[in-house]
Structures are given as C-alpha cells and as structure tokens.
KELUMFI-916371 format. One record per residue (C-alpha): residue in three letters; y, z, x. Coordinates in pm, whole numbers, plus 50000, padded with zeros to 5 digits. Layout:
<fitors>
> residu_yy_zz_xx
> ALA_Y_Z_X
...
</fitors>
This chain:
<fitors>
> residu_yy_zz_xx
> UNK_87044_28963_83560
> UNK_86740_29149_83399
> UNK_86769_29338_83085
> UNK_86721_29701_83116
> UNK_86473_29905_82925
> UNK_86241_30188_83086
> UNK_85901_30141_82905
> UNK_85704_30398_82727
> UNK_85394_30530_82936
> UNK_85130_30671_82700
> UNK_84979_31011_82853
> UNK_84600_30864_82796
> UNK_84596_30666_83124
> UNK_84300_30697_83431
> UNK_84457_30837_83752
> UNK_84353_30977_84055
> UNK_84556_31255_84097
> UNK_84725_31497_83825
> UNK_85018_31689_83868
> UNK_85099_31983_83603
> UNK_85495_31932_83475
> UNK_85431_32182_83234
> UNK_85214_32415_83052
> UNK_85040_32268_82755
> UNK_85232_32376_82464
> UNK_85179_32309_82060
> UNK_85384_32041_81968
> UNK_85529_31994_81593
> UNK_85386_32356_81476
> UNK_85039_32352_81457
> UNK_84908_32000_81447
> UNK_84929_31863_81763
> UNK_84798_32005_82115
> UNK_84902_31791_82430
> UNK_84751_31844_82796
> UNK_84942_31862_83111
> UNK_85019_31492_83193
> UNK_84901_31293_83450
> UNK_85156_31050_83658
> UNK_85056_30700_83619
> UNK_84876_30564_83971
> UNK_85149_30261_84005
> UNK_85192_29988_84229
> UNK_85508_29814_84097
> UNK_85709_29598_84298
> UNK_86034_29575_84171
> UNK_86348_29504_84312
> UNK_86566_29799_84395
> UNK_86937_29871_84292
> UNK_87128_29798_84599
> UNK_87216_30102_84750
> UNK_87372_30075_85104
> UNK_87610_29802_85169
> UNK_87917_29825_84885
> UNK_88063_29515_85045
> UNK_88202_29168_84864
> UNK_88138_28806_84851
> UNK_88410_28527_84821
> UNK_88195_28183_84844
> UNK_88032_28368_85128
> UNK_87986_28664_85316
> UNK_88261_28912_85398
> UNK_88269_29220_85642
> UNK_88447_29457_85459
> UNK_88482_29522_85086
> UNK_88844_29370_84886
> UNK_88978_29480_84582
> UNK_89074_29150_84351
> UNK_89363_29243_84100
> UNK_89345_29009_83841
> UNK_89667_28936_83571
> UNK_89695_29319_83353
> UNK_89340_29433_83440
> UNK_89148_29525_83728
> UNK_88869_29306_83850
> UNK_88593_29396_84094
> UNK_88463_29119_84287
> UNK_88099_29149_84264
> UNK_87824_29026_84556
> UNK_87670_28770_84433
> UNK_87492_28436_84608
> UNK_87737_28227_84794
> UNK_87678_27906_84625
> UNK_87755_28081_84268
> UNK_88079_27939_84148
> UNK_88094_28188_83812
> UNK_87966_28497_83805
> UNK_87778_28445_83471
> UNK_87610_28130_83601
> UNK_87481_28357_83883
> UNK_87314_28570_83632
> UNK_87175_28305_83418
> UNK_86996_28146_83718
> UNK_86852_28457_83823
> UNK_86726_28592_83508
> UNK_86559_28206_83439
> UNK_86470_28121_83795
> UNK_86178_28272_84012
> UNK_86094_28632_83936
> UNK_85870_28853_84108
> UNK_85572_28937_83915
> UNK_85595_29342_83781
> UNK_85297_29527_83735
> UNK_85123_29566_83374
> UNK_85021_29948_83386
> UNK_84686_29894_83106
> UNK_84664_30256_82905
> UNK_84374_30368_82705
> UNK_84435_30581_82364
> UNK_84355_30942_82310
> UNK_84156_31063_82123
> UNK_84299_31047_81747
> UNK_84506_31298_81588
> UNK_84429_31305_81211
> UNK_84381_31001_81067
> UNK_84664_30783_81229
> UNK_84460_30614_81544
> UNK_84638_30334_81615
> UNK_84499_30009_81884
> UNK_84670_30026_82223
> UNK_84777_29696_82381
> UNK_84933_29676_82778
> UNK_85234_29764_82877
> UNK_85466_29595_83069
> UNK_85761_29688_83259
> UNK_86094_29483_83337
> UNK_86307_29619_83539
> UNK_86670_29495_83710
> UNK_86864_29510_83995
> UNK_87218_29540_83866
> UNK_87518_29455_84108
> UNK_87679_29740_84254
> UNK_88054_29824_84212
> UNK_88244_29923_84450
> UNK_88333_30270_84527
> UNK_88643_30362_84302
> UNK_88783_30624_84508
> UNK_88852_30348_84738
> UNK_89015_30139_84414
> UNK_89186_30448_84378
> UNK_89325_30502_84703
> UNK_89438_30126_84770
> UNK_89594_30001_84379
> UNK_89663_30352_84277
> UNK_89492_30307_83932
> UNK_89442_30680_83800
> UNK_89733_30634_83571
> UNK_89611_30301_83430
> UNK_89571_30350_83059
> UNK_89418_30113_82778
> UNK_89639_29863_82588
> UNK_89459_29932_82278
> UNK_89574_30152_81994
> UNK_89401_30465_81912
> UNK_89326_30629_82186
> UNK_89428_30684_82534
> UNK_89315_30813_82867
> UNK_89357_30726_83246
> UNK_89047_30554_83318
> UNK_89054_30308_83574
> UNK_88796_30023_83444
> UNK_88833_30111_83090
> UNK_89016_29810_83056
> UNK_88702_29606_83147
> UNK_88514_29800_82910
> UNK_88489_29520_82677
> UNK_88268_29670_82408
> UNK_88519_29953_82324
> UNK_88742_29708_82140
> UNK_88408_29552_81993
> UNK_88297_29846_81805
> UNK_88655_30028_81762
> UNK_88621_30298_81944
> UNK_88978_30249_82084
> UNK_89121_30219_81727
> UNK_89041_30586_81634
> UNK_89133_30925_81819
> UNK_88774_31116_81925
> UNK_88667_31449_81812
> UNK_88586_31746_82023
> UNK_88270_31824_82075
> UNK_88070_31904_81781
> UNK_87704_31746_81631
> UNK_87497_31726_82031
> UNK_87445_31378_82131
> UNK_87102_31420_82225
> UNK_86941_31157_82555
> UNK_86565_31143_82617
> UNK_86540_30931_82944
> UNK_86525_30953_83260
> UNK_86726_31272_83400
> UNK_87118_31287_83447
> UNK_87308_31298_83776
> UNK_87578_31546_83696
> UNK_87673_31485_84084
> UNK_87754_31159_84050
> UNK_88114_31101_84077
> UNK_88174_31047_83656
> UNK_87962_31366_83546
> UNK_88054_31618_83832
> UNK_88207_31936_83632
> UNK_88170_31755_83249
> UNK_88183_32046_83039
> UNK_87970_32042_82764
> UNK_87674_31886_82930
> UNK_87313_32100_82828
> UNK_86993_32026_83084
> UNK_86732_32075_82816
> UNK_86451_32081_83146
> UNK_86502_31983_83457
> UNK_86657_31670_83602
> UNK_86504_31414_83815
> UNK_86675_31117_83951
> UNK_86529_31037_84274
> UNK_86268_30808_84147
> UNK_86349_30420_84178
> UNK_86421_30375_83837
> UNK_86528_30705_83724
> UNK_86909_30600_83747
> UNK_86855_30454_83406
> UNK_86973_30768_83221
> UNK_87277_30863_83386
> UNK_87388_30471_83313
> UNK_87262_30564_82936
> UNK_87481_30882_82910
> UNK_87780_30754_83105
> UNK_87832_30422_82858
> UNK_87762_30708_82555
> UNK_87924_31020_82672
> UNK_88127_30934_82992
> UNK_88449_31192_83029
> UNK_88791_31109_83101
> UNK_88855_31221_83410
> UNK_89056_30947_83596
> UNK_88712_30821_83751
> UNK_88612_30483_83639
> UNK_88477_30451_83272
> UNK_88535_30641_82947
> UNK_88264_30656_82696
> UNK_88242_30558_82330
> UNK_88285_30968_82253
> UNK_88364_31145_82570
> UNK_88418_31447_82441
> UNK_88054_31494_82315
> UNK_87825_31785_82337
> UNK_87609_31607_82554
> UNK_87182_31719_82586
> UNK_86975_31575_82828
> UNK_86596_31544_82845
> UNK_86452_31431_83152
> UNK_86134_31270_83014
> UNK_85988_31119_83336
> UNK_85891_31388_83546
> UNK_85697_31135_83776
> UNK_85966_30832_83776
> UNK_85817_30680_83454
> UNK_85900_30742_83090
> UNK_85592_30917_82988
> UNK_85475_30951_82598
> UNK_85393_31305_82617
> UNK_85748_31428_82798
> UNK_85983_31225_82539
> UNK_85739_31375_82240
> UNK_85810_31723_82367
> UNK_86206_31616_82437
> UNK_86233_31496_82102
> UNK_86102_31809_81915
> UNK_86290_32060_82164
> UNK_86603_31876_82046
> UNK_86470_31864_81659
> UNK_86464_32259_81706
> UNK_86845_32237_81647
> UNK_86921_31934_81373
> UNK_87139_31872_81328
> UNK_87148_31630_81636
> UNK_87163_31255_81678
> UNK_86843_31124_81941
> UNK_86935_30850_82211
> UNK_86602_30651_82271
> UNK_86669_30344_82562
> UNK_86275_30291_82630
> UNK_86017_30138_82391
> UNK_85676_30021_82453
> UNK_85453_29717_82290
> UNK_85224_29978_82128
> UNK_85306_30279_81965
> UNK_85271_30665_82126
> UNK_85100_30868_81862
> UNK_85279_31167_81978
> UNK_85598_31025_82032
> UNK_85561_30877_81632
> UNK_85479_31233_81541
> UNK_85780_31381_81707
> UNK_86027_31101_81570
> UNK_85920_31203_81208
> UNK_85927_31593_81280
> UNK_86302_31549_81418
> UNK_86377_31357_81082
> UNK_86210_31584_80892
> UNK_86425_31894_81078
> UNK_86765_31676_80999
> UNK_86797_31442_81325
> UNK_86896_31118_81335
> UNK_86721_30895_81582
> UNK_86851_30610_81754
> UNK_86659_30356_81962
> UNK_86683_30032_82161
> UNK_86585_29775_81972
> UNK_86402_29597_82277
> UNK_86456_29317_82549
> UNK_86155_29082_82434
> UNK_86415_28824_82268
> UNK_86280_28560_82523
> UNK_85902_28669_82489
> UNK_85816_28611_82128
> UNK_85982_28923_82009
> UNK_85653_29160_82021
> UNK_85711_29452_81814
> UNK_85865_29734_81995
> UNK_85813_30139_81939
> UNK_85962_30374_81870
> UNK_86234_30097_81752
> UNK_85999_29947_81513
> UNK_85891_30280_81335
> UNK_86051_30327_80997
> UNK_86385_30507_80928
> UNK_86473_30489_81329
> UNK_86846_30325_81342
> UNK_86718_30078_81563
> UNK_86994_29899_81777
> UNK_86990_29551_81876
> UNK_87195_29397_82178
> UNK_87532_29177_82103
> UNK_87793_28947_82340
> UNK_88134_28960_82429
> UNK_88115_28679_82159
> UNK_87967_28893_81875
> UNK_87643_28669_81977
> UNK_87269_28793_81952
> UNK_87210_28865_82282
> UNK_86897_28581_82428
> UNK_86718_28867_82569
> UNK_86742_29096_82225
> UNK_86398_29141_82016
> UNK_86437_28984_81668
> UNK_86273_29188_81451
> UNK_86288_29281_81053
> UNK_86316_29635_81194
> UNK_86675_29615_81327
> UNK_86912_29793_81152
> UNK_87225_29686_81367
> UNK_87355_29584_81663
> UNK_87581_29693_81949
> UNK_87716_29539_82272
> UNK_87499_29513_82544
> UNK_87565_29234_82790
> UNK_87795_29287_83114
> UNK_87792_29653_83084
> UNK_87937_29884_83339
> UNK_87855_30266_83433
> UNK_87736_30546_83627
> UNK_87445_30587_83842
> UNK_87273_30816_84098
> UNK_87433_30843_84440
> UNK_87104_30766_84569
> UNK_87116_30483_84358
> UNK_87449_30375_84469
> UNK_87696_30520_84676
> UNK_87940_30466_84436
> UNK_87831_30628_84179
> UNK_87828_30302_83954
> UNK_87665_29978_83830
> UNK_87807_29672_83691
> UNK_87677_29374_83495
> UNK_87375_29518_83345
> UNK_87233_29394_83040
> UNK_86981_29545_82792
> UNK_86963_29721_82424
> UNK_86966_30001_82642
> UNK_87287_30049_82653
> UNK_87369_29895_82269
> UNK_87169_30212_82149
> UNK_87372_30449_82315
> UNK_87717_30291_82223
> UNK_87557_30337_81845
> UNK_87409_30683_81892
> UNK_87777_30849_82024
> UNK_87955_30681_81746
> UNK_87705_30844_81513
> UNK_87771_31186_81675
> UNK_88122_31139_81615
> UNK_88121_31004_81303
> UNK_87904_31334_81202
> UNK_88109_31579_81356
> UNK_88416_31431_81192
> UNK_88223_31391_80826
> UNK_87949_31678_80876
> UNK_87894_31672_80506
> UNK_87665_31413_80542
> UNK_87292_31419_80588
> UNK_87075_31197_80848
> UNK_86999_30944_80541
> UNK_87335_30921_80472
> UNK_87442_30828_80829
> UNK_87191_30601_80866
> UNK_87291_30399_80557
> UNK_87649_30486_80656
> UNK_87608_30309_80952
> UNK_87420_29993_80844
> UNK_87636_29884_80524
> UNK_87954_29937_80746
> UNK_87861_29773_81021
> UNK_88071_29408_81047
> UNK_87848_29109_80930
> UNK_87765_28852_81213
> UNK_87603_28514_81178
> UNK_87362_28475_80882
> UNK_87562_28634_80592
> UNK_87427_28933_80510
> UNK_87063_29097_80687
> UNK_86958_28894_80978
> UNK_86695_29006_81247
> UNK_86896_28901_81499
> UNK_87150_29155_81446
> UNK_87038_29355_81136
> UNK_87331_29445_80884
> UNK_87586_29342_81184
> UNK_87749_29508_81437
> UNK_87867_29879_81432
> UNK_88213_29935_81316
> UNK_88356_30286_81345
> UNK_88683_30258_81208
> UNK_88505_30148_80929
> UNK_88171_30400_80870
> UNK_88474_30661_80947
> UNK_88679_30539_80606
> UNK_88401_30411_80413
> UNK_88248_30663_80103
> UNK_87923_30829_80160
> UNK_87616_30676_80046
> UNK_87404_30847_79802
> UNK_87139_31045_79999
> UNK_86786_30984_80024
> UNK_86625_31316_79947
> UNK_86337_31456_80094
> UNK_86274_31193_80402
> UNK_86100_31095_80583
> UNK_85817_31092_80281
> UNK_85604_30789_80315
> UNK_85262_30918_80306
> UNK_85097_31200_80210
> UNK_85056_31389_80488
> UNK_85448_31391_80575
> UNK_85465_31581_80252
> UNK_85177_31812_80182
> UNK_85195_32128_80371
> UNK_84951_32225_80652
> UNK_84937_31846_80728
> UNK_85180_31657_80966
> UNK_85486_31944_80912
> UNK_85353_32299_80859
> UNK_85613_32374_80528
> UNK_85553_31967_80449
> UNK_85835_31903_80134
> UNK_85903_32099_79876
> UNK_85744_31964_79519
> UNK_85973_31842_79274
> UNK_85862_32004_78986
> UNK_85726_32340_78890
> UNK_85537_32521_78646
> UNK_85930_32618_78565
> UNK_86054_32256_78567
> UNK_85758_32018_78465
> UNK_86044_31745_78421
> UNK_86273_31615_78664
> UNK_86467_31298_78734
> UNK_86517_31207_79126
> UNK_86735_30955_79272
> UNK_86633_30774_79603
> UNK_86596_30486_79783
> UNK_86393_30239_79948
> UNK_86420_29928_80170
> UNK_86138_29628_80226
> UNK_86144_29735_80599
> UNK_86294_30032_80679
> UNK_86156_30263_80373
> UNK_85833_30113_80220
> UNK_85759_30380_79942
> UNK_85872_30720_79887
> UNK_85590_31009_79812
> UNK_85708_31291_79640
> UNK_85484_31620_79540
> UNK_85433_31740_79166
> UNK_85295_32013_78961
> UNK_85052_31901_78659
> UNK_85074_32196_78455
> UNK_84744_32304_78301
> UNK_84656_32154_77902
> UNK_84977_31901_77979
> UNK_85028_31522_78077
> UNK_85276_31424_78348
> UNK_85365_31073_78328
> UNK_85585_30866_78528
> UNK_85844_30607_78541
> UNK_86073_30429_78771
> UNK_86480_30279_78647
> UNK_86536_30012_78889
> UNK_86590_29684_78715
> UNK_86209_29594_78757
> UNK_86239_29633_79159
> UNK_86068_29950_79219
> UNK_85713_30088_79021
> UNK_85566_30441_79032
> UNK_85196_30574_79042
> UNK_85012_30892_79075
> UNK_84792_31016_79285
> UNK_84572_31287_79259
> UNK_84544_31653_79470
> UNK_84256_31490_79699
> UNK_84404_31194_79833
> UNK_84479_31227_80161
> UNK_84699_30873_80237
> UNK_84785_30609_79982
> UNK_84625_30353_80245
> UNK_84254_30526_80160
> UNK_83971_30343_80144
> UNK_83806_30156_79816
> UNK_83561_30396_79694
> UNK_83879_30756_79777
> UNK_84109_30538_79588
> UNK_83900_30521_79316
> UNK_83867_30854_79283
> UNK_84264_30977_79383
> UNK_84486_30701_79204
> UNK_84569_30816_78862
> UNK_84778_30543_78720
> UNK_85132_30638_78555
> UNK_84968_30928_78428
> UNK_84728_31250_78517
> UNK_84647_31551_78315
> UNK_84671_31949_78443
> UNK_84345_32004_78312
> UNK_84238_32408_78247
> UNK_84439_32513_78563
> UNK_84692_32288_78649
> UNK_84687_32068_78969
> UNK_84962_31951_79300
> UNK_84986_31553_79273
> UNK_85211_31323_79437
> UNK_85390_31032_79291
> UNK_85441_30695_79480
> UNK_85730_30492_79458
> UNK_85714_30127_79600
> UNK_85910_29803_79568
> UNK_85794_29547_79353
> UNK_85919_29272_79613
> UNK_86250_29139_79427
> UNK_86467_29312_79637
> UNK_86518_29400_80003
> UNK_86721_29730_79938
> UNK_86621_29949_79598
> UNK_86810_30225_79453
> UNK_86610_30391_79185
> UNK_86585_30681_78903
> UNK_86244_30853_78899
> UNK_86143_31020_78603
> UNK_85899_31327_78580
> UNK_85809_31405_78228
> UNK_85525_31641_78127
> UNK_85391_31688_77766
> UNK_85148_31862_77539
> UNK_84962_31527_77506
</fitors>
C-alpha cells in the first residue's frame, strides 16, 4: 500500500491556462498580497481508488461480495491479488515491488516577500490506491451490526467497525468520555463530502469556502476528517472526538493542494483562535506564504498540527510545513507502537500517532461505499493528534497554544530510544494522560524568533508587545526554548533615555542573552549590520531613549531550556 500525503503546490508555477478561485485579497494584514492562482498544467498518472466493483477475493475471484465474521469483531474481507496468502504481505509487496512512475510537478519561487526568500527544490507527489470496503449498509442489513458497541472502557457508541479501529485503544481515546463540541477542529485539505454516508446531517460541521471533491485525489480530506471528527451515527467508524466543532477548508480548488489556498485557509481559521489547524500535506520546500500564515495563526492563539511526512524510505528530506518551528508535527506509528518504515525521521517531530491500516470515509465518487480501508500515511497520525488536542482544550481551555503543545509532547508515552527520538519524537500521544497531567508553564509571547515576528509593521501589523516601559524599565520573564523546536526567543525593550539596560539569563549555564539594537532588522544580518545592531549584554538610552530587542539562545548543553530573563535598567 502507498502512504498517503497530498503535496504542497507552490502558487509560482508556469501554466497555460489560469482560472480565478478567488479575488486577490491581503493576506496576514498588510504584508502580504497574493494573485489569483493558477492550476498546475499536470499530467500525473496515478492509480485511482477503486470505485466500481465493491466485490471480494478468497484465493481468487468471487462474483458477489461476502461478509467474513471473524471471533468478537467484524472483519471485511478485502480484494486483494489471488496469490496473497496475508493481507499485510499483499501490501508489503506492492508498496516494494514495481511502481508506476508519478509525475515531479518542478515550481519556480515568487518573487520574495521581505527578506525571507527561500531556494525551491521539486516536488513530488505519491499517491495510493487504498482497498475499498465494502458497503456497510449491506454489513448492516445481513449481521445486523448497528448495535455493536466497543469492549473498551470509557466510552461507548454503536459503531459498526469501531472495533477494528485499532488506534483508538492506542492513543486512549476509548478510556475517556468526549466533550461536546467546543475549541473548532480546524482541516485545510482537500474539501469534505458531507454526502458521504458518515458525514450526511453531522451537526456542527462549518464549510469555511466551498467544497470540492470530484478531483482524483480530492477524497483525501473527507478520509482526514472522518479518522479526526467522524460522528456516531451507527454508520461505520467513530472518530478520536466525534463530537467536534468541525471547519473545513477546501484548499485545492483545482484537485491539488495549492500554497496560496491553504495560506488563505489557515489565516481565515486564525481569525477565530482559538482553534487547533489539521495539516495532512507537506512539500520538500517550503511555501513562503503558507510559513507566513502558520506563524500569523500562532501568533492569533492557534495551534497547528501537521503530518510529519511519508519520506521514511527516501532519506527523510525535510518536510514543510512539518519541519517549521513550533508546528506539533506528527509522525506515523504501528499497531506495534513501531516507527512506521514509510515515516520521515526528522529532529522536527514532536510525536507520533497511529497511522498504518487505517480505515475511513471517502467520496461516493470515490467509492460507492462511502469508505476506504488499509491506508497508510502521517496523514492520518496528524489528525488522530489534532482532535485529541481539540478535546483536550475544550475540556482544559485555560491553557494557551504553548501550553498544549508542551502538554502534548511531555505526556505523550515514550517508545523505543528512551526519551527524544526522531523516529517518534517525545512518543506517542496519550490522552488519558495530557488530560490528568499539570499544565506546563507557558511560553509567553510566541512565536518570537526573529525580529520581524515581533516589531510592529513587520510580519504581524500589532507585532508583540515590549516587555518593558518607560514605566517598568525592569522586568524578569520566564520562557522557554528547545534545540529544535524553539531556537531563541526575541523579546522587545525600552532603553530609557540617560540609563543602561543590561541583561542576563538564569538557566544553569544553558541559555545566554544579547541585545540588539533599534536598526537590526533579523539576528541572521549580515557582517558589516551586525556590527552596527549587536550591542552585547548591554545598550544605553542615550538623550531620547531607544526600542531594542533582547535575544535569548541555548548555549548547546541542553535540548529543552527553561529560563529566567532579567531586564534591569540603571543610571549608569
């Protein structure tokens, strides 16, 4: 089986014909200006999701489709080739034998914005062709399953394949009762299906634009937000929080994931933070607008998850938006608590989720019945992680984005190496757990790791507010920082005028502080700005007083910092 994951499609790419999907708009206030985007001039032949024939395969082929009830769960035989003896074997040979070869869409940047221009590389696109399950109205109508229930503690509903919804028990989800609907569960895909058997009449469901699902592999999403968000209704599935106030952005207008419809998705959805941001595509290189829109949703009080990336067998190439700091990025687990072959191992995952052998909903035209089984990709580990954040939030809504985040990671249950691994980050997510566990200390003012996410006018119209005043020269901050996740910290100062603001980091030697002056436009400046901007541990107001920003970064002996920074200004 292939590993799912929709690709990111960066708007700066030649084609011969445009179509308008919306009216340029201003996207994150005033500093970014985006076009109406082109659809990408494809030729991409990949294997479709089987669509017609619903029938089964014992050792051969059959005419008619069979229900197989196996000891106190239901199994679905699944069509497979006849000389397969185990399903799993099946899948191994086909995602290591023979594939056809997909099409590498090469994208050219746009023109920069500011000063972050950032080298485009290809991007390629793997698809799959999950196995279809069979209709479950049929299942329904021969076993009479609506009243089946799950064995496990916690919760219960009448699902019919929730018991072969493996990764519920994985993560806990069945230990612990859902909430009602309360912080939105936010998906930027491709659209939703609320047709399709699962979703027809979910309350609670917000179309932030409109849906598309037609496309060949726009049946992505609805799989996304049925393993996340799907309702019990007696259907099929449950998902990890089906009561959710579920949002859905359609980001590919034109069948593709494109970089300037999930920038606009993101920030329509940061327009309300509190939220937590579903991301199942990634591409090699990074989107510039989609980067910008990740760290205006932050800065608004989102969280934002994302799949992690299914590179795990092809050198692990960094992955965005996963890899971009302060993402919860979401790696892809076994029924064995096993890193996943296909997963990308990367210093940038924060956790990990299940994601092999997953069932859920899909398109009608996808499927006539409504579902898909065996898929495997972090696409669906990120969404299992982004409900239970949603819950846990609506439960605790106390807590900030930085505090969920962390919340997340140092509950999550350790796997393999002890401790951090880039396999599976901090481990695998544990609800029962980040639903007990104390809240961490928050991380104020993020995200904050360059100047321009802090000064206003820049990146964020308001920026952050400065620490000190001409009121409060002095202050002492707590905060945070991580070797991958959370680099440095920049906060803003005021130098008042005839006085001397030094600076000083408590953090058992593992953090240092410097300032930088009211010119200095990024801490990564060149020689002869630095020079000029970078003040030391100390700066003077002069005859009027002057904004500064002080730089917190690790000193290397640890992975994770906590820290106390001082402020102090004084007559000399």
């Amino acid at each position: 089986m292939g590993h799912v994951q929709l690709r990111l499609v960066d708007l700066g790419v030649a084609v011969e014909q445009e179509i308008e999907v919306e009216r340029a708009r201003p996207l994150l206030g005033d500093t970014l200006t985006a076009a109406p985007e082109p659809a990408l001039d494809r030729e991409q032949p990949v294997e479709q999701p089987a669509g017609g024939q619903v029938g089964l395969e014992e050792g051969g082929a059959v005419e008619e489709a069979r229900l197989v009830e196996i000891a106190d769960r239901v199994g679905l035989a699944e069509p497979r080739d006849g000389d397969d003896l185990d399903p799993r074997l099946g899948r191994e040979r086909l995602e290591r034998g023979a594939q056809r070869s997909l099409a590498v869409a090469e994208v050219r940047a746009e023109g920069d914005v500011g000063e972050r221009h950032r080298t485009r590389l290809p991007v390629r696109w793997r698809y799959v062709a999950p196995r279809p399950v069979i209709a479950l109205a049929i299942a329904v109508a021969v076993l009479g399953l609506a009243g089946a229930a799950t064995a496990a503690t916690g919760r219960v509903s009448d699902e019919p394949l929730q018991s072969q919804e493996w990764w519920l028990h994985d993560v806990g989800a069945d230990q612990a009762t859902p909430p009602g609907p309360g912080v939105p569960l936010a998906i930027v895909d491709s659209g939703l299906d609320v047709t399709t058997p699962e979703f027809a009449g979910r309350p609670d469901v917000t179309l932030l634009n409109n849906q598309s699902t037609f496309g060949p592999e726009e049946w992505h999403g609805t799989v996304v937000a049925s393993v996340a968000a799907a309702p019990v209704n007696g259907v099929a599935i449950v998902g990890v929080y089906p009561q959710a106030a579920l949002e859905i952005w359609d980001a590919s207008p034109v069948s593709s994931i494109l970089s300037f419809s999930a920038a606009v998705g993101i920030e329509t959805v940061a327009e309300h933070c509190p939220a937590v941001i579903s991301l199942s595509f990634g591409s090699r290189s990074p989107s510039q607008q989609v980067a910008d829109a990740v760290l205006y949703a932050q800065h608004r009080g989102c969280l934002v998850v994302a799949a992690a990336g299914n590179d795990g067998d092809h050198g692990s190439p960094p992955s965005y938006p996963a890899d971009q700091e302060h993402v919860l990025t979401v790696a892809a687990t076994d029924e064995s608590d096993k890193p996943a072959d296909f997963s990308t191992v990367s210093p940038m995952n924060d956790l990990a989720a299940p994601g092999v052998d997953i069932t859920g909903a899909v398109p009608l035209t996808a499927n006539p019945s409504g579902f898909m089984s065996q898929l495997d990709g972090t696409s669906f580990a990120a969404p299992i992680v982004a409900a239970a954040a949603a819950w846990i939030w609506t439960v605790r809504p106390t807590l900030d984005w930085t505090q969920l985040y962390e919340l997340l990671r140092v509950t999550a249950r350790d796997v393999g190496a002890p401790g951090f691994d880039p396999e599976t980050g901090f481990g695998i997510l544990d609800i029962p757990a980040a639903l007990a566990a104390p809240a961490p200390p928050r991380d104020p003012l993020e995200p904050n790791d360059d100047i321009d996410e802090v000064k206003p006018g820049a990146l964020f119209q308001d920026g952050e507010p400065a620490i000190t005043t001409a009121a409060k020269p002095s202050i002492r901050i707590a905060g945070s920082l991580d070797a991958n996740d959370d680099t440095r910290d920049i906060y803003r100062i005021w130098v008042p005028a005839n006085r001397v603001v030094r600076v000083s980091v408590a953090a058992a030697g593992a953090a240092a502080a410097r300032i930088w002056g009211p010119q200095t436009t990024s801490v990564d400046e060149g020689p002869a700005a630095r020079r000029r901007d970078l003040k030391g541990t100390q700066m003077q107001g002069g005859l009027r007083g002057a904004n500064a920003y002080v730089e917190v970064l690790p000193t290397g002996k640890s992975v994770r910092t906590s820290y106390v920074l001082a402020v102090k200004a004084s007559r000399s």
